[in-house]
C-alpha positions in Angstrom: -15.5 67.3 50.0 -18.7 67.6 48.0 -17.3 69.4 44.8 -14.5 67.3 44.9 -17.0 64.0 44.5 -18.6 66.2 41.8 -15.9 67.1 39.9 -14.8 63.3 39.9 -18.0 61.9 39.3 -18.0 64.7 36.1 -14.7 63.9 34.6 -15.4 59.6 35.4 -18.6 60.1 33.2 -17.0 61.9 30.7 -14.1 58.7 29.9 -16.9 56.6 30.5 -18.8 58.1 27.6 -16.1 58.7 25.5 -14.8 55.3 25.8 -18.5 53.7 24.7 -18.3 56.3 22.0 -15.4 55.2 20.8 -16.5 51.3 20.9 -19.3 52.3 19.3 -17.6 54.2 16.0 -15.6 50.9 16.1 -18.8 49.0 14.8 -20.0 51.6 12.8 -16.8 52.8 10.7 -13.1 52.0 9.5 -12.0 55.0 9.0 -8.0 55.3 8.8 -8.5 58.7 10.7 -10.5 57.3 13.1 -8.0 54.2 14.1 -5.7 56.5 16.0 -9.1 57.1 18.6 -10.6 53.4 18.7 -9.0 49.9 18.9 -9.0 48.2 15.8 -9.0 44.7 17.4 -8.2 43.5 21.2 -4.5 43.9 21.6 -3.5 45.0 24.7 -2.0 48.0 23.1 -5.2 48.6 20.9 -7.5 48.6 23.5 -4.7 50.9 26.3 -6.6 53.7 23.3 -9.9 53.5 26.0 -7.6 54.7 28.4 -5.3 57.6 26.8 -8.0 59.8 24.6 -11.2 59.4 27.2 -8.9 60.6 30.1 -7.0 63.6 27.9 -10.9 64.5 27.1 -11.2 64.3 31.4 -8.2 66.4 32.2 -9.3 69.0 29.6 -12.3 69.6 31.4 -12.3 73.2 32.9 -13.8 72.8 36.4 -13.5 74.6 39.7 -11.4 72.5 41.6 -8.4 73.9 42.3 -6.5 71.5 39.5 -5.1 72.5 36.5 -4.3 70.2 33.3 -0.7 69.9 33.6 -1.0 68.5 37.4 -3.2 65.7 35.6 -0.5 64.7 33.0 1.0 61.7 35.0 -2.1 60.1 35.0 -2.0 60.5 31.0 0.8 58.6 30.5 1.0 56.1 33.4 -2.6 55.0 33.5 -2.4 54.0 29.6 0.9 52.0 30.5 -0.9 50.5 33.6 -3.5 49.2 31.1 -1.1 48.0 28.7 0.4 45.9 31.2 -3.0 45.0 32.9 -4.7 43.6 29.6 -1.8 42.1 28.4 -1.7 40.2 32.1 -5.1 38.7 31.6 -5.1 38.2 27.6 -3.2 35.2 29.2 -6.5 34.2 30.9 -8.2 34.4 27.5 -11.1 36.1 29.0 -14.0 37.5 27.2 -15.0 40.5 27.2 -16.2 41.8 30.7 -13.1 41.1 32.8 -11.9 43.8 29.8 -14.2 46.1 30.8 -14.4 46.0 34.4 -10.3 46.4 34.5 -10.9 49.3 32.2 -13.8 51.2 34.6 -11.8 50.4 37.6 -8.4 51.5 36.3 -9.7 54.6 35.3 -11.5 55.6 38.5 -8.1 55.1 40.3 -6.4 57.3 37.7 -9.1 59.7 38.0 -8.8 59.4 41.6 -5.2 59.7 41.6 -5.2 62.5 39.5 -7.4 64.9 41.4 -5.6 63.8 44.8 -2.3 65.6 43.1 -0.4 62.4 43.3 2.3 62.5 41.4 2.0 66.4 40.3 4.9 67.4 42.0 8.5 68.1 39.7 8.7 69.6 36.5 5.6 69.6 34.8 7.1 70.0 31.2 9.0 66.9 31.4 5.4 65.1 31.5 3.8 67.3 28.9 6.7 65.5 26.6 5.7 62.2 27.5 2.0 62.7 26.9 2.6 64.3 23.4 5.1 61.1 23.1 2.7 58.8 24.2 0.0 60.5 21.3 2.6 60.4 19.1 3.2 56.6 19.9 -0.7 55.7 19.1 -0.4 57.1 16.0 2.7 55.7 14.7 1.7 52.6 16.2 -1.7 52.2 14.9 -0.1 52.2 11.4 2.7 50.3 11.8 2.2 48.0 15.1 5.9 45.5 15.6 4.7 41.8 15.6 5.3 41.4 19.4 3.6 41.2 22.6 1.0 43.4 23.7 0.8 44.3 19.7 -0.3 41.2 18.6 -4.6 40.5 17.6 -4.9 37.6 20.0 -7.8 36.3 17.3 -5.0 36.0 14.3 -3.7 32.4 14.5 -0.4 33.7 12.5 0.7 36.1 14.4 0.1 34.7 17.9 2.7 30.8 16.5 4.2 29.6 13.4 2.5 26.7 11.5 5.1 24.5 10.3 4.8 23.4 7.0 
């Protein structure tokens, strides 16, 4: 029971850090290379990026607990949905910042949790190494060219969140 608090408490602090890391290269650069990594503003789909990358970095980790990577992919692909669907819930609120954060810590210790229980590792593993590469393949596509709806919208730009008649 030990190594398996261990190896969680390893792989938690590694998307913890990697999720500062990346809020911190937000402030310090705007790099087009770096916007597939780090939310350019606070969509719900922007910030679903703290989710994805810090938790492949997680399930990359080689450790001695039994796992391997491919019975962590579920967790790559439904935790960053979960998010999604969890920020875009209280974006309604208009909260500030912490309620942000505290969903994000949280949702990725379930996932984490979640992940090294097995759940969801059972079937064929391939068909959820697809929908992790799609789910990549999604950030990056839609990092460049985000659709004007929904969890895609900046919830700071008047325009895009109502029409102004004129």
């Amino acid at each position: 029971m030990k190594n398996h608090f261990v190896h969680f408490s390893i792989r938690f602090l590694v998307v913890l850090l990697a999720g500062l890391f990346l809020l911190l290269l937000r402030a310090a650069t705007q790099s087009p290379v770096f916007a597939v990594l780090m939310p350019q503003f606070a969509s719900p789909w922007e910030l679903s990026k703290l989710m994805y990358w810090p938790l492949l970095l997680a399930a990359a980790i080689p450790l001695r607990d039994g796992g391997k990577f491919s019975s962590r992919l579920p967790w790559l692909t439904v935790a960053p949905v979960t998010a999604v669907l969890l920020f875009w819930a209280l974006s309604a609120l208009k909260p500030g910042p912490g309620p942000y954060l505290v969903a994000w810590v949280v949702l990725a210790a379930i996932a984490l949790m979640l992940a090294q229980r097995g759940v969801l590792a059972k079937g064929d593993r391939s068909v959820w190494m697809v929908l992790v590469a799609a789910m990549g393949i999604l950030y990056i596509v839609l990092t460049f060219l985000p659709p004007m709806i929904g969890p895609f919208l900046d919830p700071t730009d008047v325009a895009a969140m109502a029409t102004i008649p004129y």
